[in-house]
N, C-alpha and C positions, 0 to 999 in steps of 0.2 A: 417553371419547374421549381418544385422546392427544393431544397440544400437538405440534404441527412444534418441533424443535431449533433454538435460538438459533443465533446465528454465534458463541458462547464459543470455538470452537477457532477463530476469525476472530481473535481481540488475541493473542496469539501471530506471527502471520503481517504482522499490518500493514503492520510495517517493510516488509517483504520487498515489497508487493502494494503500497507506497506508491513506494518507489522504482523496483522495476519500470517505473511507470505515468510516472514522472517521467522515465525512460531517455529516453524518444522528444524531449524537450523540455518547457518550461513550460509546466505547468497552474494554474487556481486549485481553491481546496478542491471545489467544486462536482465540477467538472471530474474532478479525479482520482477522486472516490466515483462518481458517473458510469459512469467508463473499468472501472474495476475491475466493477463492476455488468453492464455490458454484456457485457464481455471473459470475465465469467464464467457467461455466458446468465442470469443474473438469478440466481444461486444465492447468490453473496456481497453482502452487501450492507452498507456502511457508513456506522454514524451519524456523523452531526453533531457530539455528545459523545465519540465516540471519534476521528474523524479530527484536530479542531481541537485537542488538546493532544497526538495523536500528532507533529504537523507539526511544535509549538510544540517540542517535547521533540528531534526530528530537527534542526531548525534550531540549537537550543543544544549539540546534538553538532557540530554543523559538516558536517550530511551533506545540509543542502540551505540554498539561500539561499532570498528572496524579495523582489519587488519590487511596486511598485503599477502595477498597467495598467488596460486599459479590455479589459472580456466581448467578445463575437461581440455581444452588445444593450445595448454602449455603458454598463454598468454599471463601478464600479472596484470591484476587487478585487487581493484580493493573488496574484501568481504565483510558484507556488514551482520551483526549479530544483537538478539534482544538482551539488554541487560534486565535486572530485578525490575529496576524501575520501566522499562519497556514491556514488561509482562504486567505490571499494574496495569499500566496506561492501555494496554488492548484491551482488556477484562474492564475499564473506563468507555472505554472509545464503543465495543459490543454493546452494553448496555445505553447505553446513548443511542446509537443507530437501531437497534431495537427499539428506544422511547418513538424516537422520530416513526420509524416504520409503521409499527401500532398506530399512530397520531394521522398518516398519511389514509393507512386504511380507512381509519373513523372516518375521515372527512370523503373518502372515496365510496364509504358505506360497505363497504366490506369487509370489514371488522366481524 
């Protein structure tokens, strides 16, 4: 019996499907694996150990803040937010994953 495919071509993409999800306004971690989850009818799915040192790693670029608030159920949690330079970097990261996309088709002949 085959094994269903990891989401390995998922850490690639992160950046991109993290800030995306942050575009609309602050979310906490929860939240954003959520957004993404939903957004992708349940096909992409992101853990725990990959989101919380991708955020960690996005914040020390300076491509999102975060601050402390309180859940929709009164929990605190951190919310993270895109700064100037997080909006560059998606409008970078779009155009990039469209190159690739394009690139994928060609070779797929579906272009």
């Amino acid at each position: 019996m085959q094994k269903s495919p990891k989401n390995d071509s998922l850490q690639g993409a992160l950046t991109l499907l993290v800030l995306k999800s942050l575009a609309a306004g602050p979310l906490h971690g929860y939240a954003i694996s959520s957004h993404i989850q939903r957004i992708s009818e349940e096909i992409l799915r992101v853990e725990e150990g990959s989101l919380y040192p991708a955020l960690h790693r996005m914040e020390q670029d300076g491509f999102i803040s975060s601050d402390w608030g309180l859940t929709e159920t009164n929990r605190r949690a951190r919310f993270y937010k895109l700064t100037a330079s997080g909006r560059k970097r998606l409008k970078e990261e779009m155009e990039q994953y469209q190159r690739i996309q394009h690139g994928i088709r060609l070779v797929l002949g579906t272009a």
